[in-house]
TIDRENGU-336143 format. One line per field, with one value per residue: x, y, z of N, C-alpha, C in turn; residue number from 1. Coordinates in pm, 1 decimal, decimal comma. Layout:
<nodes>
n_x [X|...] $
n_y [Y|...] $
n_z [Z|...] $
ca_x [X|...] $
ca_y [Y|...] $
ca_z [Z|...] $
c_x [X|...] $
c_y [Y|...] $
c_z [Z|...] $
nr [NUM|...] $
</nodes>
This chain:
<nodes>
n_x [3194,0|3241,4|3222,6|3460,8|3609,6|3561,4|3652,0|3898,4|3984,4|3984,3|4108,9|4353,4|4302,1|4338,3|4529,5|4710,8|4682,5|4714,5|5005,7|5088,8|5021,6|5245,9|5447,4|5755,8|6155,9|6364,0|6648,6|6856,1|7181,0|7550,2|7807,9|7717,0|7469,2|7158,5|7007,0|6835,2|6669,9|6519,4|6435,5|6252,7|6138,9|5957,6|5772,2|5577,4|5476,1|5351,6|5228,0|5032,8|4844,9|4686,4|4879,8|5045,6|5353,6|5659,7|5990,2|6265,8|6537,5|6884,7|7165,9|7154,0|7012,0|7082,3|7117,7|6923,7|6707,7|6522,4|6302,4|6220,5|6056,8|5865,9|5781,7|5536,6|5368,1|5266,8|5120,1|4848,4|5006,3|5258,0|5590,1|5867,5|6158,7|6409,5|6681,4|6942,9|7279,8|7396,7|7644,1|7854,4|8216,0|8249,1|8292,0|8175,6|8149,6|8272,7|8136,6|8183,9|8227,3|8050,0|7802,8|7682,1|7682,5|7489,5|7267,9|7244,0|7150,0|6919,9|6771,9|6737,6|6587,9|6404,1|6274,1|6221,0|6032,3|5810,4|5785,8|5734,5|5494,5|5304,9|5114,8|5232,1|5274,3|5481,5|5849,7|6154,5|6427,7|6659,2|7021,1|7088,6|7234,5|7463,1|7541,4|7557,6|7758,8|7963,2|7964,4|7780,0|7534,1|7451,0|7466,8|7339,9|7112,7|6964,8|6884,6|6762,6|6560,3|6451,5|6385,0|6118,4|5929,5|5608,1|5404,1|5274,9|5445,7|5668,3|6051,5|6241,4|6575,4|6838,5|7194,0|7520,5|7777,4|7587,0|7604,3|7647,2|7535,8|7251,7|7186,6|7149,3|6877,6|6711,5|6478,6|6446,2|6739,6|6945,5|7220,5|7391,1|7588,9|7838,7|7918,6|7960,9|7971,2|7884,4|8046,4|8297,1|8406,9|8449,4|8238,4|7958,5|7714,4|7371,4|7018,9|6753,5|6849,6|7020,8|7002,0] $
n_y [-11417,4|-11630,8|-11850,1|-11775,5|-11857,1|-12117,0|-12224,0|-12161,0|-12329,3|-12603,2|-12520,7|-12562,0|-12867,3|-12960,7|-12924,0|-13085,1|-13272,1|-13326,4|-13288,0|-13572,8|-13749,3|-13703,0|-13849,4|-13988,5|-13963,3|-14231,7|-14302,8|-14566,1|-14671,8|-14712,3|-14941,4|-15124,4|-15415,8|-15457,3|-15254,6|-15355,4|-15518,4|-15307,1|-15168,3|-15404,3|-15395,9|-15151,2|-15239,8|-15423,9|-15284,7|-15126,4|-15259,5|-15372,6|-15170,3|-15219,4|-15069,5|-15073,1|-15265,4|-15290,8|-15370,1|-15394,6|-15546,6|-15464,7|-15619,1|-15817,6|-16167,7|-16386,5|-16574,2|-16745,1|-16594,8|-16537,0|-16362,8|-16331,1|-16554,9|-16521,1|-16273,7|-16353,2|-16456,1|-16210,6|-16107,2|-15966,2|-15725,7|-15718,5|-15704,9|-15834,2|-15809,5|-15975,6|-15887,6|-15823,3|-15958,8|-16101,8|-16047,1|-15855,3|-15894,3|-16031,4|-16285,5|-16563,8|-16444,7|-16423,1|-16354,4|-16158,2|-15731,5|-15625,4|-15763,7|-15717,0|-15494,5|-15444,3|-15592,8|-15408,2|-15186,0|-15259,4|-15294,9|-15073,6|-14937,7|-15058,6|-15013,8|-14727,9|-14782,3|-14886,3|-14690,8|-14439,9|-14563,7|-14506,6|-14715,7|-14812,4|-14753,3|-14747,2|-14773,9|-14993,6|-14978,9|-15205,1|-15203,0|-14976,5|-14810,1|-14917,2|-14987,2|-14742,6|-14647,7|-14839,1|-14751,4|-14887,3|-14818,3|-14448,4|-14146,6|-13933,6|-13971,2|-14111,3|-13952,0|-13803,6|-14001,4|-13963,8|-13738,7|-13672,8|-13833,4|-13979,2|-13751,5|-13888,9|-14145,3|-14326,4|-14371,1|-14581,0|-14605,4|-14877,1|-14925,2|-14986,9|-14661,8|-14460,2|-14220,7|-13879,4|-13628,1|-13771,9|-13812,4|-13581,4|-13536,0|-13649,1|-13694,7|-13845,7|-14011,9|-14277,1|-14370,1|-14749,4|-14832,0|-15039,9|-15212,6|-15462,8|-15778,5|-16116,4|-16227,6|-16110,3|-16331,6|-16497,3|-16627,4|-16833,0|-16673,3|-16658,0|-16798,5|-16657,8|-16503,7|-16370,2|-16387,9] $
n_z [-4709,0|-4581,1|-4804,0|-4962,7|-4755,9|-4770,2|-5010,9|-4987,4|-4800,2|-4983,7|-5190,9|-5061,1|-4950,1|-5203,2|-5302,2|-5123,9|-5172,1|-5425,8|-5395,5|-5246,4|-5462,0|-5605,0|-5757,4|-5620,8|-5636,8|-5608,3|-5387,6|-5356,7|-5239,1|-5163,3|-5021,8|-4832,4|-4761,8|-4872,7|-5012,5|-5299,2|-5131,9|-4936,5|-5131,4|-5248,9|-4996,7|-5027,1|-5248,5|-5119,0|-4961,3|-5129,6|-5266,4|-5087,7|-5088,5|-5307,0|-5538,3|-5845,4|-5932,9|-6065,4|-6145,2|-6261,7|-6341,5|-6375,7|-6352,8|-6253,6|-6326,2|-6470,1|-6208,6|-6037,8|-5810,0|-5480,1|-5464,1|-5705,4|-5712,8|-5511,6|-5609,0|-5776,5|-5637,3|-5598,0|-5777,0|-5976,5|-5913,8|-5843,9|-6052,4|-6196,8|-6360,1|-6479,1|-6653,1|-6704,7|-6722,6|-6517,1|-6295,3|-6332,2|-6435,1|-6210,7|-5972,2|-6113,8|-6357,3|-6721,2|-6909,8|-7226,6|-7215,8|-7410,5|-7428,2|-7125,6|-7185,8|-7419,7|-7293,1|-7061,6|-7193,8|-7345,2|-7090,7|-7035,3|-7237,7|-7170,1|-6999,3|-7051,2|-7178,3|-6989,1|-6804,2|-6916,3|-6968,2|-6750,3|-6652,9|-6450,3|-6048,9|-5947,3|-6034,7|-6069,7|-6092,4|-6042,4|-5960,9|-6133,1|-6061,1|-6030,9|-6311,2|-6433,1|-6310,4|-6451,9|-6694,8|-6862,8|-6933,5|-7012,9|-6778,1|-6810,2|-6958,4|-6797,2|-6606,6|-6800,3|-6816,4|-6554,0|-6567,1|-6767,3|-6694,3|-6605,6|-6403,8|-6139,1|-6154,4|-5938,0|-5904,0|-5797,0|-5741,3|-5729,2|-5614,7|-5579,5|-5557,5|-5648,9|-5899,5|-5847,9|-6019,0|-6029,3|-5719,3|-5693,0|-5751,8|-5666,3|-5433,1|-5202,5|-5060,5|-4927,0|-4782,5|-4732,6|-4510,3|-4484,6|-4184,7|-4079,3|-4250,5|-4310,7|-4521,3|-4518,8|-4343,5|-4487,3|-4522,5|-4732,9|-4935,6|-4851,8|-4903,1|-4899,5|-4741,4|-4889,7|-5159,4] $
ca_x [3323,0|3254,1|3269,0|3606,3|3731,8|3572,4|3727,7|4087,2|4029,2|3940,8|4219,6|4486,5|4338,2|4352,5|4709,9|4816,9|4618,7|4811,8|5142,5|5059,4|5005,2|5317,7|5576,3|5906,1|6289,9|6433,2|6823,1|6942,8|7302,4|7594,3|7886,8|7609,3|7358,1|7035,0|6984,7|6754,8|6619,1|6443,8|6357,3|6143,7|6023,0|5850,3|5704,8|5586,3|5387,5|5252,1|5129,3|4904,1|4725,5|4667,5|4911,4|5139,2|5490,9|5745,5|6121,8|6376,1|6688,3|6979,0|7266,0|7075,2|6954,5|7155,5|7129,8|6792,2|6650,9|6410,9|6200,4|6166,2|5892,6|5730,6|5670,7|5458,3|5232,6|5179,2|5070,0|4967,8|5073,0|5412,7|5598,0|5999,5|6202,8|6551,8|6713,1|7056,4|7346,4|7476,3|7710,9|7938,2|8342,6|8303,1|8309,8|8202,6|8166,4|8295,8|8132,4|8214,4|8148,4|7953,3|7694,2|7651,1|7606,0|7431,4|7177,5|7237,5|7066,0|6854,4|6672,2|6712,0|6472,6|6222,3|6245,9|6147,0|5901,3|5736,9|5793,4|5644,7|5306,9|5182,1|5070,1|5244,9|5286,6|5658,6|5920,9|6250,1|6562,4|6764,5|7116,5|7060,4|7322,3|7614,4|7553,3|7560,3|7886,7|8015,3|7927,8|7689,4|7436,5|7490,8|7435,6|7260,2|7032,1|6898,3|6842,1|6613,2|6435,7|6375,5|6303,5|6011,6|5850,3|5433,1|5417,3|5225,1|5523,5|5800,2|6117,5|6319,7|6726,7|6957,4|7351,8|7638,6|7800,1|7490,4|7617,8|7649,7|7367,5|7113,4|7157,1|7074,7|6761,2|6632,4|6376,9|6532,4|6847,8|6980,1|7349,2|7386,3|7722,2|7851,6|7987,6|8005,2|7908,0|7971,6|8148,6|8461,7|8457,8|8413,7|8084,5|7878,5|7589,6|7254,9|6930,0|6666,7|6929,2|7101,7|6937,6] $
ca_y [-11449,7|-11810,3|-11897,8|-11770,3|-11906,7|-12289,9|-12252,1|-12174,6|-12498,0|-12705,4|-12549,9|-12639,3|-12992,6|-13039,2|-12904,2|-13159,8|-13463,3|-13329,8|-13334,2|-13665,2|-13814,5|-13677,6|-13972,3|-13956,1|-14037,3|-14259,7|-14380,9|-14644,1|-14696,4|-14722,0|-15001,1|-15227,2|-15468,9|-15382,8|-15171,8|-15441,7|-15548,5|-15183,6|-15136,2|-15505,0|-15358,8|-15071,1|-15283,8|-15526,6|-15165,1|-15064,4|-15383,5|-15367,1|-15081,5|-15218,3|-15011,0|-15130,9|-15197,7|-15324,4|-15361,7|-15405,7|-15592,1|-15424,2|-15669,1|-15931,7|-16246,0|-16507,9|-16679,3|-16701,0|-16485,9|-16573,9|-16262,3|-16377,7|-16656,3|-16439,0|-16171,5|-16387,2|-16425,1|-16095,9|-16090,5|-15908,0|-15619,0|-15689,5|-15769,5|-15838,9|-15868,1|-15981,4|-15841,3|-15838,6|-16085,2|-16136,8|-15945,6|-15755,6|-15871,8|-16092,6|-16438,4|-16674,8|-16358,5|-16479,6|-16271,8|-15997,0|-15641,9|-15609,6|-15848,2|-15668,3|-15320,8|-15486,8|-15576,9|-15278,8|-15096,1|-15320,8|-15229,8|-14940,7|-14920,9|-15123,8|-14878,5|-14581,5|-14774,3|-14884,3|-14547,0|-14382,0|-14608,7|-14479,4|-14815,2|-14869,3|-14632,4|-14761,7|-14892,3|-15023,7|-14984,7|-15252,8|-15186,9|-14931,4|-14726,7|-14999,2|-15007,0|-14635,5|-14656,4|-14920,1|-14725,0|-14974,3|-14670,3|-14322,4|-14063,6|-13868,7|-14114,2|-14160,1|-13817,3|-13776,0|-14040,9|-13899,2|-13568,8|-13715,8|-13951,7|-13905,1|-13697,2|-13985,0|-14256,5|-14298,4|-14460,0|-14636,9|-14652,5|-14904,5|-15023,2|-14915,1|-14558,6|-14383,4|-14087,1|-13700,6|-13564,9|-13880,1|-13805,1|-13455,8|-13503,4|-13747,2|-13674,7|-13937,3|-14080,3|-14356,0|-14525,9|-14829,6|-14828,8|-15162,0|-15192,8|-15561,0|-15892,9|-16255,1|-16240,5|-16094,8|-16398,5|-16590,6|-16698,0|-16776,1|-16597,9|-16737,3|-16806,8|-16610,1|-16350,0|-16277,7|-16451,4] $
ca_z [-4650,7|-4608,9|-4912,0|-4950,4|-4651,8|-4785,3|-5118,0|-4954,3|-4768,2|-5064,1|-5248,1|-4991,0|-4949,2|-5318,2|-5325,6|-5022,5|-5248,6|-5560,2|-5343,2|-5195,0|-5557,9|-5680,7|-5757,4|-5588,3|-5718,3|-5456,2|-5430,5|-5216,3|-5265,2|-5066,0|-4994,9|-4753,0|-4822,9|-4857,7|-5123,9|-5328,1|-5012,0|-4891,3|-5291,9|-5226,6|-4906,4|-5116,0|-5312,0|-5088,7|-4920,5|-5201,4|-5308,6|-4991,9|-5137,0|-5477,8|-5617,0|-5914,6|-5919,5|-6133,6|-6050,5|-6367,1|-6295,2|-6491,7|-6347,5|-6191,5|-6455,2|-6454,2|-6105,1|-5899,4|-5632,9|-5456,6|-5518,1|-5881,8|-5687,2|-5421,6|-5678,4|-5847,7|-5515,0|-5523,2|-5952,5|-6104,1|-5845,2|-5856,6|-6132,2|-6201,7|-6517,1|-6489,6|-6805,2|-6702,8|-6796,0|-6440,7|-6210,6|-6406,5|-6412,9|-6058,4|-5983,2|-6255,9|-6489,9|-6846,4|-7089,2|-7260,8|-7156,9|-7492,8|-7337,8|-7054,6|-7224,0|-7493,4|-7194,4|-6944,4|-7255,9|-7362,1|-6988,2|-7018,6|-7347,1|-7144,4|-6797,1|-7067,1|-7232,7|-6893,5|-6694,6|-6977,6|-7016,7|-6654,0|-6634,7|-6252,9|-5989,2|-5906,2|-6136,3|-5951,8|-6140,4|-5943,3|-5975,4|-6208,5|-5999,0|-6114,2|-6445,4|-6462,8|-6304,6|-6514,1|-6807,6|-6963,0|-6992,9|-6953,4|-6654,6|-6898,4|-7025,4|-6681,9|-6608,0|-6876,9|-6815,4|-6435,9|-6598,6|-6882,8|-6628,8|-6603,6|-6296,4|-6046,3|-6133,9|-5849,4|-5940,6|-5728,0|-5855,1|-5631,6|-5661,6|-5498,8|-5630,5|-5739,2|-5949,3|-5817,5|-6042,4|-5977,2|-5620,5|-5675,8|-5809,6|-5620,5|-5324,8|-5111,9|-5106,3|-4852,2|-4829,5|-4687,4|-4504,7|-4437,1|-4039,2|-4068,3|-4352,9|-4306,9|-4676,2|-4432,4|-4277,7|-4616,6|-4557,9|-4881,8|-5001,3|-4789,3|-4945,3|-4822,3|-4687,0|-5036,4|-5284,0] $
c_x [3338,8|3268,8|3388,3|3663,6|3664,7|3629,2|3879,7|4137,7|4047,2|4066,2|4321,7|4451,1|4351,6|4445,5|4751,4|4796,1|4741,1|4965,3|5120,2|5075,3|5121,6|5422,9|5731,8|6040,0|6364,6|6569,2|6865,1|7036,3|7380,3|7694,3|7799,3|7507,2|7224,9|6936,0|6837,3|6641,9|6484,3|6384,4|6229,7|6012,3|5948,8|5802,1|5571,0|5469,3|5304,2|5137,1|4983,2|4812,5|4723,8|4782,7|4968,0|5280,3|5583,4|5918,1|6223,0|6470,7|6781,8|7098,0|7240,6|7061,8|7021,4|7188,0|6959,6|6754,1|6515,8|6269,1|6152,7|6042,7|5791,8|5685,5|5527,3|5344,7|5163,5|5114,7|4928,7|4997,9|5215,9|5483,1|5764,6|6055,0|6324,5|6591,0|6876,9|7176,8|7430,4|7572,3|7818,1|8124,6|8370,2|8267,7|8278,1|8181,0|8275,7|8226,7|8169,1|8174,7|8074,5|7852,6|7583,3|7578,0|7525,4|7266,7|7159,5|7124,7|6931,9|6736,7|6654,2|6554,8|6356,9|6175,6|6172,9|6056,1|5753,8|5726,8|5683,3|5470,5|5259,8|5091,6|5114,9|5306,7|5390,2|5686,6|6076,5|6301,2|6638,5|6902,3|7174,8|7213,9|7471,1|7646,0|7588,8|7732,6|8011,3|8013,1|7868,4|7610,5|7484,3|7388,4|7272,5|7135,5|6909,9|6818,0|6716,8|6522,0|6324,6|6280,1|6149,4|5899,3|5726,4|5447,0|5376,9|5341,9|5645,7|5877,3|6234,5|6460,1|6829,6|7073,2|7400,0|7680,3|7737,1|7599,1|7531,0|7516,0|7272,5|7111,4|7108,5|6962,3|6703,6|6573,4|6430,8|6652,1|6922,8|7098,7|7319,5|7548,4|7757,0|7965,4|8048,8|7930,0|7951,3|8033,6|8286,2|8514,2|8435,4|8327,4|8005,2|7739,4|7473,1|7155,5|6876,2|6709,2|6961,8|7066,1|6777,8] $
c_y [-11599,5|-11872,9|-11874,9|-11844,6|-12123,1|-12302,2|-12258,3|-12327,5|-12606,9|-12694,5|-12605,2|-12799,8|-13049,9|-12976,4|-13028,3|-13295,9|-13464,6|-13406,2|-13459,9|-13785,0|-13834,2|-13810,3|-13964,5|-14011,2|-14078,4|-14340,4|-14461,8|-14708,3|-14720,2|-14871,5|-15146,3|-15289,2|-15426,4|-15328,0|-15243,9|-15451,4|-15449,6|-15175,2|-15239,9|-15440,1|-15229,3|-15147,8|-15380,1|-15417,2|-15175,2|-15167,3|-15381,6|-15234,1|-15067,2|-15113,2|-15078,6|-15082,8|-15273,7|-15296,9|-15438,7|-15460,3|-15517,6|-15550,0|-15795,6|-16035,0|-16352,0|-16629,2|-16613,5|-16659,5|-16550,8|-16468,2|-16269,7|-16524,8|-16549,7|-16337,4|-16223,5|-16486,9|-16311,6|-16044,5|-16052,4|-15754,0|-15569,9|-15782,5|-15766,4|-15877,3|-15840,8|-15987,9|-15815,4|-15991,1|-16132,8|-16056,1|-15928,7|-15780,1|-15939,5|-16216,6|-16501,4|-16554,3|-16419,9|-16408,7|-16164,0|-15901,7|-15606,4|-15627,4|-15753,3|-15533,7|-15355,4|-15546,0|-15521,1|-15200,3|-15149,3|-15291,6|-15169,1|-14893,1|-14941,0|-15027,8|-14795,9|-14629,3|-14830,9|-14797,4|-14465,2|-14406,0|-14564,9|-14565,8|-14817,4|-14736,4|-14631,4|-14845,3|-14890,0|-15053,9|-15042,8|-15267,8|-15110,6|-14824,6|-14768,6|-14982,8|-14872,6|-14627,0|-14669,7|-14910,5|-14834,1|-14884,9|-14532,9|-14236,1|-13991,9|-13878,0|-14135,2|-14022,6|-13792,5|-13836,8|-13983,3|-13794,9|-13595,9|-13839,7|-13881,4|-13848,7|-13766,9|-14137,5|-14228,7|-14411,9|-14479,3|-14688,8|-14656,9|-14939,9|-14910,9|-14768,1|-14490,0|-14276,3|-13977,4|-13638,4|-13631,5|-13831,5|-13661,9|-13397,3|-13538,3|-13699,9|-13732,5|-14067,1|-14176,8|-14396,9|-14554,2|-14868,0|-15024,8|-15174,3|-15385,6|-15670,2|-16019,5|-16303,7|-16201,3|-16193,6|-16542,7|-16715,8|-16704,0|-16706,7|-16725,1|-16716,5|-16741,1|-16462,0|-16271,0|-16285,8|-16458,0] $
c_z [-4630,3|-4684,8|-4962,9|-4867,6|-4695,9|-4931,8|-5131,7|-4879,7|-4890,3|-5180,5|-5146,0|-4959,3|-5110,2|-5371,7|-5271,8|-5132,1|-5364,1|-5523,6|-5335,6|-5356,4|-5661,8|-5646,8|-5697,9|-5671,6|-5622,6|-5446,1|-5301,5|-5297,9|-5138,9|-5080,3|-4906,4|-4801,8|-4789,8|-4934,4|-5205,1|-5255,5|-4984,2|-5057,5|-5282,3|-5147,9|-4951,3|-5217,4|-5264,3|-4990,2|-4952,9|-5263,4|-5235,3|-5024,7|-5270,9|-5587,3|-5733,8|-5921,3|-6009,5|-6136,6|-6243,3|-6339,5|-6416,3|-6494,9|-6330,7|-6366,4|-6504,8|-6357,9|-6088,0|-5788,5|-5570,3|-5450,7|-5667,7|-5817,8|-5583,6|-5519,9|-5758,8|-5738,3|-5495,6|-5685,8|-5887,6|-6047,8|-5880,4|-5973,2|-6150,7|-6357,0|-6480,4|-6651,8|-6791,1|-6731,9|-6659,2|-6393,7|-6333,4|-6338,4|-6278,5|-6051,9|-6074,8|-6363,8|-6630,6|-6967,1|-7126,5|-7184,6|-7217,9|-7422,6|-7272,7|-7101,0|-7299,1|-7385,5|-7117,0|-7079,2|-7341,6|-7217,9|-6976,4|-7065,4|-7280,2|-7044,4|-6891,4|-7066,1|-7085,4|-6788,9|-6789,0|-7011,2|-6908,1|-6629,6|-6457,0|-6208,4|-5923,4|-6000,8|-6016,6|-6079,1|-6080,6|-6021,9|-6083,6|-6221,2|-6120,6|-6261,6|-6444,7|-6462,8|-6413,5|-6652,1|-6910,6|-7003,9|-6924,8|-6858,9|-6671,0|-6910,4|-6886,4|-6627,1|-6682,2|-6879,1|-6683,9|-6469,5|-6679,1|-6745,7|-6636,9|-6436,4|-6151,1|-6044,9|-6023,1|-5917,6|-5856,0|-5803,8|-5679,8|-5695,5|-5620,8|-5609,7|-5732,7|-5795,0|-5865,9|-5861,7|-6007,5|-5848,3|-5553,6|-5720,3|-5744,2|-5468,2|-5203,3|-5126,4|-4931,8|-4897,5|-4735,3|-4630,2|-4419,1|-4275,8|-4058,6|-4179,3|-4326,5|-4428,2|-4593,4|-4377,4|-4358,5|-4644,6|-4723,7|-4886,7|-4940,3|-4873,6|-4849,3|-4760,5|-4824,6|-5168,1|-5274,2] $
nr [1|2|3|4|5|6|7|8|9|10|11|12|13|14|15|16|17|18|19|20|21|22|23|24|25|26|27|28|29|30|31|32|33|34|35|36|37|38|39|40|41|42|43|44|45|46|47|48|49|50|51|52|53|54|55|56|57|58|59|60|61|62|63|64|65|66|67|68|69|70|71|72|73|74|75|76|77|78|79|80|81|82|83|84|85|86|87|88|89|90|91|92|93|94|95|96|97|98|99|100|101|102|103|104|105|106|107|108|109|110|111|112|113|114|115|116|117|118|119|120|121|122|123|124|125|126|127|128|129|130|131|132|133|134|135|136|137|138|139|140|141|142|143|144|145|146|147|148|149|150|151|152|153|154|155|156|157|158|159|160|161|162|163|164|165|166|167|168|169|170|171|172|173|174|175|176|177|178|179|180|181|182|183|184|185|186|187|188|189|190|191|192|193|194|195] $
</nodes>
């Protein structure tokens, strides 16, 4: 009988480990800032326990953040690739929407091909949401990549107006509702705060 009853333990702790190992699909969206921000601060976690992480810009890539220098304090943990052509249709915007889709899918390619190597144990789709929106890549498209992922990768997908199905896949989902911004009171964009 003991031996039954230590093999039911050993399976349920090497169920909880399995659970525990399993990768999540996590959405922070929403109208408020932030979004980016909380995606960093999982990275910025996991880092502290050696994990690997990698964060995609879809929209981002045309101005500087200042997370494009601290990530590269935390190398080769954390890693960033701005692959986007710049905010999409708002202030100095000027290029085509080709461009844009022509680089919304262009990240895309790279998200499979680095979700799929099981090389890092988070990838961060930043603003992955928008583009979706903004039909640079499709709903679809995204979906399947959630669905095909290696079973230990989590993927983090921010920008305002996640899509209906993404948010019904996803494990955890956060908006960010905006109560108040100093852009209302036509403050500019702070270093360190926004950039």
């Amino acid at each position: 009988m003991t031996d039954l009853n230590a093999i039911a333990r050993n399976t349920k702790r090497h169920a909880a480990k399995s659970e525990r190992s399993r990768g999540l699909v996590i959405v922070y969206t929403g109208d408020g800032k932030g979004k980016t921000t909380a995606s960093l601060g999982i990275a910025l976690r996991a880092v502290g326990y050696d994990m690997k992480v990698c964060m995609i810009q879809f929209i981002k890539g045309s101005w500087f953040y200042g997370e494009l220098k601290s990530c590269q304090l935390l190398a080769p943990n954390f890693r960033i690739i701005p692959a986007g052509k710049g905010f999409v249709g708002i202030m100095d915007d000027k290029k085509p929407i080709s461009q844009h889709t022509n680089a919304a899918r262009e990240a895309f390619r790279l998200s499979k091909k680095i979700i799929s190597s099981g090389l890092y144990d988070i990838v961060i789709l930043d603003e992955i949401n928008y583009a979706v929106n903004l039909k640079l890549i499709g709903v679809h498209d995204v979906l399947e990549l959630i669905r095909r992922r290696p079973i230990h990768v989590s993927i983090v997908l921010t920008g305002r107006r996640a899509s209906r199905q993404i948010i019904d896949v996803a494990d955890l989902v956060t908006e960010m509702r905006k109560i108040k911004h100093p852009f209302d009171k036509r403050m500019t964009a702070r270093k360190g705060i926004d950039f």
